[in-house]
C-alpha distance (Angstrom), angle and dihedral (degrees) to the residues before:
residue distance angle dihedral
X1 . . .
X2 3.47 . .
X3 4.17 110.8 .
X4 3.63 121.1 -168.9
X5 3.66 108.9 159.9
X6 4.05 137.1 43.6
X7 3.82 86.0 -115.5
X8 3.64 94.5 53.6
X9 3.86 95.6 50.6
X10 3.94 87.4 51.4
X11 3.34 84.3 50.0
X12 3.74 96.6 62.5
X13 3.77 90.4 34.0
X14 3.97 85.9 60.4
X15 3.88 91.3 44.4
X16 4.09 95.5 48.6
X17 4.00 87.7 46.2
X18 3.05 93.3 48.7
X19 3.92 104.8 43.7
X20 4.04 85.3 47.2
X21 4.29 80.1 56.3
X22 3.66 89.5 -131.6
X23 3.88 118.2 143.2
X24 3.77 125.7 -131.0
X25 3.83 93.1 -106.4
X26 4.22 87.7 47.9
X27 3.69 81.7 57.5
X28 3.58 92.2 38.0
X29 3.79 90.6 55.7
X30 3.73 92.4 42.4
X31 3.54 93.8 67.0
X32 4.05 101.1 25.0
X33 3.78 100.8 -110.0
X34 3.93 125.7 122.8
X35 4.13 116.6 -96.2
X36 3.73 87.2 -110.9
X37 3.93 102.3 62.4
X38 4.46 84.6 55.7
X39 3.59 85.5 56.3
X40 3.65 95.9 47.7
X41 3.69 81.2 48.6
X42 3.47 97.8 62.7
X43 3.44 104.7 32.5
X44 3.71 102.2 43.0
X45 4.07 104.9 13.6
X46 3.95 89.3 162.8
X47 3.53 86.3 91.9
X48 3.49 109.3 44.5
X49 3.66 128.6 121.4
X50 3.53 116.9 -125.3
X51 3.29 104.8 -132.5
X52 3.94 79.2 60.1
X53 3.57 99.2 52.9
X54 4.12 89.3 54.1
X55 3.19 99.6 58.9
X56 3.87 95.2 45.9
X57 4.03 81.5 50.6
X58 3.82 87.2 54.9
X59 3.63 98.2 51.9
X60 3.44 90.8 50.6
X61 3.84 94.8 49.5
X62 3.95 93.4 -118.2
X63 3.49 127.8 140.3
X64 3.63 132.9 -156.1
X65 4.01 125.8 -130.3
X66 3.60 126.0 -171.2
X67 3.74 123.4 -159.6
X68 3.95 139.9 177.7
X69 3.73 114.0 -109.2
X70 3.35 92.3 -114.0
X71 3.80 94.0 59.6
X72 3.70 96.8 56.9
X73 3.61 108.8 100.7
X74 3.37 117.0 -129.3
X75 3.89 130.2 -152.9
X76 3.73 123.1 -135.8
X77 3.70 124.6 -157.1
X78 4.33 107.5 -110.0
X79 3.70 88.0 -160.8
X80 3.53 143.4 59.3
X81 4.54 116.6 -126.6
């Protein structure tokens, strides 16, 4: 998934939680913050420190890959609306 924005990121972050049915304060625990700071998280990442945001990736068994711009594929439309 391609993720270009703080909000996006949070988005997926909410989405993974949530499909592994884990609450914020399971995640919280998992990774020995309070309830409050996964919240912030997800509803105002701008402002989360990273070393925060990896270990809330951890728990929820996500990775993070980094490409060049000019490795991203990109799609083009074959046919015309």
């Amino acid at each position: 998934m391609l993720i270009r924005s703080p909000k996006e990121l949070a988005l997926l972050i909410v989405n993974q939680r949530k499909k592994l049915k884990l609450s914020q304060t399971e995640v919280s625990n998992l990774v020995g913050l309070k309830q409050k700071t996964i919240s912030a998280l997800e509803n105002k990442p701008e402002s989360t420190q990273l070393d925060t945001l990896f270990r809330v990736l951890s728990a929820l068994n996500l990775d993070i890959q980094l490409l060049s711009k000019d490795e991203i594929p990109t799609t083009k439309w074959k046919e015309e609306w």
